[in-house]
C-alpha positions in Angstrom: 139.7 87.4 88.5 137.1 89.8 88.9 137.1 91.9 92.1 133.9 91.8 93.9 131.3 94.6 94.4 131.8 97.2 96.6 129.4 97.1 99.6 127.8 100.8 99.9 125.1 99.9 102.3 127.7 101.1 105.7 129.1 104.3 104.3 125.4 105.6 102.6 123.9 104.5 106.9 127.1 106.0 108.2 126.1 109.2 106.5 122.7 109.2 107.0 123.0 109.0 110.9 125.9 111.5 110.8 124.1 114.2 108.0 120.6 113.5 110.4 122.3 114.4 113.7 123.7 117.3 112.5 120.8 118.7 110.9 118.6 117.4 114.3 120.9 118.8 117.1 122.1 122.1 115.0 118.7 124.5 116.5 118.7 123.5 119.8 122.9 124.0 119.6 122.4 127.7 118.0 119.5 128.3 120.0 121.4 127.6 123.7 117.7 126.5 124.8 114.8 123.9 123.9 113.3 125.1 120.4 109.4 126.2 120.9 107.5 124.4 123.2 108.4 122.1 126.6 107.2 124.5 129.4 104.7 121.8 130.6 106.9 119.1 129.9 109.7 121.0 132.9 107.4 121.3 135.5 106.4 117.8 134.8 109.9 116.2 135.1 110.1 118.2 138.3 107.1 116.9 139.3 108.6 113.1 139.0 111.7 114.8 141.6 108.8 116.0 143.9 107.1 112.5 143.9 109.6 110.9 144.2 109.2 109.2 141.1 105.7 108.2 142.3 103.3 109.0 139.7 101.5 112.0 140.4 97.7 112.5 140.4 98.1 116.1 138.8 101.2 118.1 137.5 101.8 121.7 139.0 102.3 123.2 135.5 100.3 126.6 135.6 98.5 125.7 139.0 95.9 124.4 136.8 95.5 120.5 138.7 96.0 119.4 135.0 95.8 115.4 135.7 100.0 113.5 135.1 98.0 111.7 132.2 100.3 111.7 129.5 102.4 108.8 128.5 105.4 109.5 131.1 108.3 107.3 129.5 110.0 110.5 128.4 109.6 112.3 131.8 111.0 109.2 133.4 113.7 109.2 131.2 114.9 113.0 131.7 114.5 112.7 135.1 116.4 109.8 135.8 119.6 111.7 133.9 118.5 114.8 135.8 119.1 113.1 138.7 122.6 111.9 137.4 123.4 115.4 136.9 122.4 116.4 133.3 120.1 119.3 134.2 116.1 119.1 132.5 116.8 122.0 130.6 119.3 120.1 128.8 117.6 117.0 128.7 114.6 118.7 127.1 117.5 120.4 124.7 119.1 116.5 123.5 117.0 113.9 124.2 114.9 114.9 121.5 117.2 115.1 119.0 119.0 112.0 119.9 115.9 110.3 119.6 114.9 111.4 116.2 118.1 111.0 115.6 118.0 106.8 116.4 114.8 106.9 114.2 117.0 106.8 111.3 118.3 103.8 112.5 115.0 102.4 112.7 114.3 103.4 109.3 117.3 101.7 107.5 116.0 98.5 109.9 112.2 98.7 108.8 112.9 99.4 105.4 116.0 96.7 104.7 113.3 93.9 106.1 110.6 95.5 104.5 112.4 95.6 101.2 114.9 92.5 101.8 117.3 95.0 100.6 120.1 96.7 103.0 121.0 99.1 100.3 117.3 99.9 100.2 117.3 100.3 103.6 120.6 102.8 103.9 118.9 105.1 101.0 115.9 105.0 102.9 117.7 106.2 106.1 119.5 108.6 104.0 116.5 110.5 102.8 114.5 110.1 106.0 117.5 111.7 107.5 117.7 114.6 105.4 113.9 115.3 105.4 112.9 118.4 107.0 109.6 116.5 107.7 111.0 113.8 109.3 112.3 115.9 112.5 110.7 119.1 112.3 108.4 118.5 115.5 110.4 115.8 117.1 113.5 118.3 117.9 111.7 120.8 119.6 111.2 120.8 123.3 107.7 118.9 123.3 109.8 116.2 120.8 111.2 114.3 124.4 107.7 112.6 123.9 106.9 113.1 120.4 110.8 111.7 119.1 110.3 108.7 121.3 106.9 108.1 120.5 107.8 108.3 116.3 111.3 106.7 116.6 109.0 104.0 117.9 106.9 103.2 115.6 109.8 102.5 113.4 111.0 99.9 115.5 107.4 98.3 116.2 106.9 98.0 112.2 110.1 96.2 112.3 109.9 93.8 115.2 106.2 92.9 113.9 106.9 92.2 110.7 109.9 89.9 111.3 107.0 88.0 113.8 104.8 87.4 110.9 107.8 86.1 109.0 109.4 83.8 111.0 106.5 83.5 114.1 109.9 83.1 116.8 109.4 84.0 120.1 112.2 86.2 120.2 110.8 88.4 117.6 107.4 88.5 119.7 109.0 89.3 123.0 110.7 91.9 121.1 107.2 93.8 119.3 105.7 93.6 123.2 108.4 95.5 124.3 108.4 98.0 121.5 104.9 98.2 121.4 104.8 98.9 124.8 107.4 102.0 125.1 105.6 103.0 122.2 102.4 103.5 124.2 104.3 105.0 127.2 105.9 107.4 125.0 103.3 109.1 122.7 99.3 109.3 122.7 99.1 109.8 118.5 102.3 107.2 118.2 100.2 104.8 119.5 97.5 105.3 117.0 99.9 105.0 114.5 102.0 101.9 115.5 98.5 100.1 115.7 97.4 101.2 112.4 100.5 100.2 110.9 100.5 96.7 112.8 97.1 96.4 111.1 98.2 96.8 107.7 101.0 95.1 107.8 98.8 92.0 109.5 96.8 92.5 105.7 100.0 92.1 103.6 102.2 90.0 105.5 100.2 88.1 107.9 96.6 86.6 107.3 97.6 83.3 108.8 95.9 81.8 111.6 99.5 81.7 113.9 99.7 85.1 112.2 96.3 86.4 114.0 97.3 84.6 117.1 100.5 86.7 117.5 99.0 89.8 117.0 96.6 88.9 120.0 99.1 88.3 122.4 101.6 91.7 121.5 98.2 93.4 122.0 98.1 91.2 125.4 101.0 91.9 126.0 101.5 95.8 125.6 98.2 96.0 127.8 99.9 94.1 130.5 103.5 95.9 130.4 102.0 99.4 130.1 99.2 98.5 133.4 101.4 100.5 136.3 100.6 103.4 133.8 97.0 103.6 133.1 95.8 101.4 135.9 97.5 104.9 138.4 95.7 106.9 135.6 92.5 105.5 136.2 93.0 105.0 139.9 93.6 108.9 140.1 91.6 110.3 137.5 89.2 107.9 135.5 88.6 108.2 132.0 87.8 112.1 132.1 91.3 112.7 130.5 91.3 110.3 127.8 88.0 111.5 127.3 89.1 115.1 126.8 91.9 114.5 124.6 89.6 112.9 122.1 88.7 116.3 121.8 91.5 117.9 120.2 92.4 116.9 116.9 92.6 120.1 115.0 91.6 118.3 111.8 91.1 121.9 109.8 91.7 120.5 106.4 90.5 117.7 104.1 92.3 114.5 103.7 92.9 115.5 100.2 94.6 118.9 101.5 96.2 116.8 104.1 97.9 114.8 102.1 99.0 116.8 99.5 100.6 118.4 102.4 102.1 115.5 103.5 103.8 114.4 99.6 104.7 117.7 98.7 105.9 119.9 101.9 106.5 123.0 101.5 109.3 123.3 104.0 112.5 123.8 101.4 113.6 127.0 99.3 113.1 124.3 96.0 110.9 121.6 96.1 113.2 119.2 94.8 112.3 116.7 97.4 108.9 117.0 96.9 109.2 116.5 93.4 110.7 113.2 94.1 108.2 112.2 96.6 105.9 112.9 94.2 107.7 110.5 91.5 108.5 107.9 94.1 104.2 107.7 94.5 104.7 107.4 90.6 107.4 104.5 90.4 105.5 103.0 93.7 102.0 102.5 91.3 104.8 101.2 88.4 105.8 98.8 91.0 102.9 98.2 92.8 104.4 98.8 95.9 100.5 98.9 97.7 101.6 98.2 101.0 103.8 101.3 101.3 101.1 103.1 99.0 98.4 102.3 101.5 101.0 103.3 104.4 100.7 106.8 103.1 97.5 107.3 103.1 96.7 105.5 105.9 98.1 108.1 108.6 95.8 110.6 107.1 92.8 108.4 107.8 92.9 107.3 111.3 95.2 110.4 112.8 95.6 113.6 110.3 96.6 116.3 112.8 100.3 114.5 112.7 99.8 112.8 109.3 102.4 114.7 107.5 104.9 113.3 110.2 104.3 109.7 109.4 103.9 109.9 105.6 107.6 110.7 105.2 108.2 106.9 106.1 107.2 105.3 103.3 108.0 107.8 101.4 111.5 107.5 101.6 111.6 104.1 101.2 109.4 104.5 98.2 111.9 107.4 96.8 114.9 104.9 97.7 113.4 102.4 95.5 113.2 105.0 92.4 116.8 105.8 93.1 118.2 102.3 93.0 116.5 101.8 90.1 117.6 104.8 88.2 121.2 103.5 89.6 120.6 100.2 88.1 119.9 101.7 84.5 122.4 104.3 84.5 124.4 101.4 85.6 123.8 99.4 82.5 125.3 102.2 80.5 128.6 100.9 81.3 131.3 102.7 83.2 130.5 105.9 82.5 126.8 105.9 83.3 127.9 104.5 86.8 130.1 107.0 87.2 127.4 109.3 86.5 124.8 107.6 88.9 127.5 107.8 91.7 128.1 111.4 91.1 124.6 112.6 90.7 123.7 110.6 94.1 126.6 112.6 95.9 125.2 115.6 94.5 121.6 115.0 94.8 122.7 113.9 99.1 124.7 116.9 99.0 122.0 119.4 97.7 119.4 117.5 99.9 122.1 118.3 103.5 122.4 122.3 102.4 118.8 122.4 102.2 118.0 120.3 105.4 121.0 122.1 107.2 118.9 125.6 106.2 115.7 124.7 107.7 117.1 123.5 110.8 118.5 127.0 111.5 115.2 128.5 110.7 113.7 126.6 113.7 115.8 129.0 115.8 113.4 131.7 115.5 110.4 130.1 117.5 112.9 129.3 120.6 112.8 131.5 123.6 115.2 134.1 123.9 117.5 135.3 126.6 115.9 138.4 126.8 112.1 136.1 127.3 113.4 134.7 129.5 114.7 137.3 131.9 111.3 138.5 131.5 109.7 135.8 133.8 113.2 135.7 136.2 112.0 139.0 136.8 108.1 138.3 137.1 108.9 135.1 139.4 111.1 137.4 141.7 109.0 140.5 142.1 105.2 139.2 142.0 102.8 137.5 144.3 103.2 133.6 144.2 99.0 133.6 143.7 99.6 136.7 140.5 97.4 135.3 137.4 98.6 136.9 134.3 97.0 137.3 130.5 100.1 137.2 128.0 99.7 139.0 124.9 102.3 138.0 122.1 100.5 138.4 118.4 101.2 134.8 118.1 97.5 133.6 116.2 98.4 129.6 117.2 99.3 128.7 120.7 101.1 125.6 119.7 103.6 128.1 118.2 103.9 130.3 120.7 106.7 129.4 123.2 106.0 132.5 125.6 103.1 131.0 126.4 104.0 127.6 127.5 107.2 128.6 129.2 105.7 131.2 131.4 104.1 128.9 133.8 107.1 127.1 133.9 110.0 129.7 134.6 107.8 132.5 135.9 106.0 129.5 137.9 102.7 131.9 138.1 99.5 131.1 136.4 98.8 132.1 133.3 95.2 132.7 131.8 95.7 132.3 128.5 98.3 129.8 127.9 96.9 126.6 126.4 99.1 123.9 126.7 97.7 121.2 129.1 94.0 122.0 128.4 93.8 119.1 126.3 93.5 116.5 129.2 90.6 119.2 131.0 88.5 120.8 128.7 86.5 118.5 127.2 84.4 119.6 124.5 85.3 122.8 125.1 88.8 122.8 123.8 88.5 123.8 120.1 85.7 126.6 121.5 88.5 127.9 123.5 91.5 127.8 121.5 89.5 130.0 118.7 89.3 132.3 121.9 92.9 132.6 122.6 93.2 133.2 118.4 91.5 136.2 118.7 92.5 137.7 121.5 96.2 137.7 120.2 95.1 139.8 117.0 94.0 142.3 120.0 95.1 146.0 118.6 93.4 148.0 121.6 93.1 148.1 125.3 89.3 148.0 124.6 89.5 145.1 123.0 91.3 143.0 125.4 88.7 144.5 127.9 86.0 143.6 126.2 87.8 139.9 125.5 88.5 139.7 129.4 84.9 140.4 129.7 83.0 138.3 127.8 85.5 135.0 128.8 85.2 136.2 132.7 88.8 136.3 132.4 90.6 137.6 136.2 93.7 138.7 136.2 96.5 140.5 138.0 99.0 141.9 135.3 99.1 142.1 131.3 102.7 141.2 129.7 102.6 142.2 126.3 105.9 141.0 124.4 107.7 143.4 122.0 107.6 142.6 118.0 106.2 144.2 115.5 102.7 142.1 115.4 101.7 144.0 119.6 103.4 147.6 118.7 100.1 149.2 118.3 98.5 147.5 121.3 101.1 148.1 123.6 101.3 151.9 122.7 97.3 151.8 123.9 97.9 150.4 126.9 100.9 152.5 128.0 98.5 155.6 126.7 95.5 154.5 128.8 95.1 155.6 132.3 93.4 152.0 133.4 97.2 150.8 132.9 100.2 151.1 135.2 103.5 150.2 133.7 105.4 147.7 136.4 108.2 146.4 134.6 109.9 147.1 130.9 112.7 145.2 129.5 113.7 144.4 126.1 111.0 141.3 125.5 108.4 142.8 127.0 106.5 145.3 129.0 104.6 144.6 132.1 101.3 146.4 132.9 99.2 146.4 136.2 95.1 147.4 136.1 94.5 150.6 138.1 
């Protein structure tokens, strides 16, 4: 009698959601703090303490009446274990990662239904798990909206398409709801969930019942996600939605873009995005269009997070390859599926180390310690109304975590932090942020005057943090007479105008 098939679909999804957390929670572990940015995201939790968990008309982040516009499920969320005695700081540390963390979950969901495959499915998890891609910007601080918002979209794909497969109401009441903390979680997720929705509407739905569910999860997601907008409106109108159109950073072509996105550069070899590259291959072989079309598609309708997105179908793509290689080896008799075995455990083996690497290397953009003693200091010793310009050699803002923490821990304004600006300055945003660029490759004391000058920049105090990119600036400011040194620690040095 021959013994039947072992079932590898639980031990490859055990492994992927064990591997993934490690590699997820691992920088915010070493780190001891949130990794890069979150500053805005404290004061906003804080805010929801303040309120009362009334949603606010502004958030006190940097004294700047920056309107409490942004999809707040995340904020809710940390506050609400806050208050059960998990402190932000850590909930800005975990909830992130634990939420990328669940998107592999999501993945092995979307992709088994997708596919009609669970193996498919737990190879898929697998490889999303151990994508550097795939949690990069969800584990950092700002990721308590960005994990949610991606994990999301996961679990909209799947609740949507079993709707146009079986049309039950339990599978619509289900994509309402996850289309609906989707939208309260993540202003680009959004975007995203409804492209995908669309194209799956072209390949799996195109039915009259089909077109007639889709209507009502958009129904319903506006109805569930009213208390939200309809306060946002109430308080601020459509100036902030307005201003965020404002800001998507789209520098490169779509081409570049994604190229990016199917070969990232983000391991010591690009083995992975070899693969990727041959899963687009065996995908064309296939004609797997609808997860084609899925990667290009984020690059079309959203590219500044593109690269974020393309790594789903990607990896169910690459699983696809896999299995098939598998099922050839496989034919090869004993010893080519002893061979397929072992080069899978090597291949997830390699794919870890390289993973577990990169999510050290995230380390380095968290604040340190010695940062943050810095604005303990500032917050204790300086006027409540002190406005401060913060110069850190850091050319892009949205890597800079100085910057968006100061407001937060030294809770004094600063002048040339950016983070918030999105929901304010309109066209201006873009304009500005070139601003900030320059003034960070700043090697003189005339040239931060002269910067100051022409943006009518007012200030109380210069910090200028140690590294090697500010050594020659900081050694003209201590040399010039116009400058009084306040304060010097380890991270930084404190000057006051004469």
């Amino acid at each position: 009698m021959k013994s039947p098939a072992f079932d590898v679909t639980k031990p490859i999804l055990g492994a992927a959601l064990i591997l993934g957390a490690i590699v997820r929670f691992a920088p915010t572990l070493m780190a001891g703090f949130p990794i890069n940015d979150g500053g805005m995201f404290l004061s906003m939790i804080r805010d929801l303490h303040t309120s009362g968990y009334v949603l606010p008309a502004t958030t006190s982040y940097n004294f700047s009446n920056i309107p409490f516009a942004y999809p707040p499920l995340g904020f809710y969320l940390a506050r609400l274990l806050a208050d059960l005695g998990l402190n932000e700081i850590l909930a800005l540390r975990f909830l992130p990662a634990l939420a990328a963390t669940c998107a592999i979950y999501g993945m092995y969901l979307l992709a088994s239904a997708i596919t009609r495959s669970p193996e498919t499915g737990a190879v898929s998890a697998l490889i999303h798990a151990l994508a550097p891609r795939s949690y990069t910007w969800l584990v950092m601080g700002g990721g308590l909206t960005r994990a949610l918002g991606f994990c999301l979209i996961l679990f909209v794909g799947w609740a949507v398409y079993q709707l146009f497969q079986t049309g039950s109401r339990k599978w619509l009441v289900t994509a309402i709801l996850c289309s609906a903390l989707t939208v309260l979680s993540h202003p680009e997720a959004t975007v995203y969930a409804v492209a995908l929705c669309a194209l799956m509407w072209l390949f799996y739905g195109r039915t009259r019942a089909s077109a007639i569910h889709a209507v009502l999860v958009a129904a319903g997601t506006v109805l569930l996600c009213a208390p939200w907008w309809g306060t946002v409106l109430a308080h601020a109108g459509l100036e902030p939605f307005r201003s965020v159109l404002n800001t998507g950073l789209q520098g490169a072509s779509p081409a570049a873009t994604y190229w990016r996105a199917i070969y990232p550069n983000d391991s010591i070899l690009p083995v992975l995005s070899i693969l990727f590259v041959a899963a687009l291959g065996w995908g064309l072989w296939k004609k797997q269009y609808f997860l084609l079309l899925w990667t290009v598609m984020p690059v079309i309708v959203e590219p500044r997070s593109a690269l974020n997105v393309v790594v789903f179908p990607l990896s169910i793509l690459l699983a696809g390859l896999l299995l098939d290689l598998k099922l050839y080896f496989q034919s090869e008799g004993v010893a080519g599926m002893r061979n397929s075995m072992l080069g899978f455990f090597v291949l997830s083996l390699y794919l870890f180390s390289e993973s577990y690497l990169f999510s050290r290397q995230l380390v380095n953009v968290s604040l340190t310690q010695a940062d943050r003693n810095t604005m303990m200091w500032i917050r204790g010793h300086t006027m409540v109304d002190s406005r401060f310009v913060l110069l850190t050699g850091v050319a892009g803002p949205e890597l800079d975590a100085f910057q968006e923490w100061f407001p937060a821990l030294a809770e004094r304004k600063s002048m040339t932090t950016f983070q918030g600006t999105e929901w304010t300055l309109g066209p201006q945003f873009l304009p500005w942020l070139r601003e900030l660029r320059s003034l960070q490759t700043c090697t003189t004391a005339v040239c931060v005057q002269t910067w100051v000058n022409k943006n009518q920049v007012r200030f109380d105090y210069i910090v200028v943090k140690k590294s090697d990119r500010t050594a020659e600036l900081m050694a003209a400011l201590k040399s010039d007479a116009r400058y009084e040194i306040i304060y010097e620690d380890e991270a930084a040095v404190t000057f006051a105008p004469q």
